[in-house]
N, C-alpha and C positions, 0 to 999 in steps of 0.2 A: 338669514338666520331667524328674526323674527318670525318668519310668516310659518317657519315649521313649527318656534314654538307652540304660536297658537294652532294649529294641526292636532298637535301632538293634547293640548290642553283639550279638541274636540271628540277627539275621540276617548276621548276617558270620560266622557259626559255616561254614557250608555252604561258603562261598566259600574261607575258610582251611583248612577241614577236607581239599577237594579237592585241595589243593596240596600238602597235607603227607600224608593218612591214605589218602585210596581211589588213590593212585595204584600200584595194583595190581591185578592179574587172577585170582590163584590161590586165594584164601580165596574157599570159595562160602557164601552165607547164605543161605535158604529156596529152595535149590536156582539160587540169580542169584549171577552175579560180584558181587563186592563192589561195582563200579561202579555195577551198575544197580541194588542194592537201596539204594544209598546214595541217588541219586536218587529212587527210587520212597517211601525213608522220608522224604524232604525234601519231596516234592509234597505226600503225608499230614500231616505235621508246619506247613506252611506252611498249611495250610486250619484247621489246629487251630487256629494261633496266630492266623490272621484271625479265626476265631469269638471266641475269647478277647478280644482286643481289640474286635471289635463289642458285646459285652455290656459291657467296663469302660468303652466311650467314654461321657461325660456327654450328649453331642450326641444320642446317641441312647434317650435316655430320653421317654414319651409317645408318644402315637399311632401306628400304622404307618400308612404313606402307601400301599397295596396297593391 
């Protein structure tokens, strides 16, 4: 139960972040406005956290089904 709390607390990082942090255009990071690199590090960041949690799920322990 824990371990979805904080899940649940990560993924509302991107959402609150939007509202308060990237709502700007003038700071560039890797040559992108802060908006799209903010997005672009969220897509990457979101597929991490899905791996991370495919490997801690207990359900998926034993055989692959491929």
């Amino acid at each position: 139960m824990k371990k979805r709390f904080w899940l649940y607390i990560f993924s509302m990082i991107p959402a609150i972040g939007s509202l308060t942090v990237i709502n700007k255009i003038e700071p560039y990071v890797l040559g992108m406005p802060f908006v799209l690199f903010w997005l672009m590090l969220w897509v990457v960041l979101t597929s991490l956290f899905l791996y991370i949690v495919n490997i801690l799920d207990p359900a998926n322990e034993g055989e692959d089904d491929i």
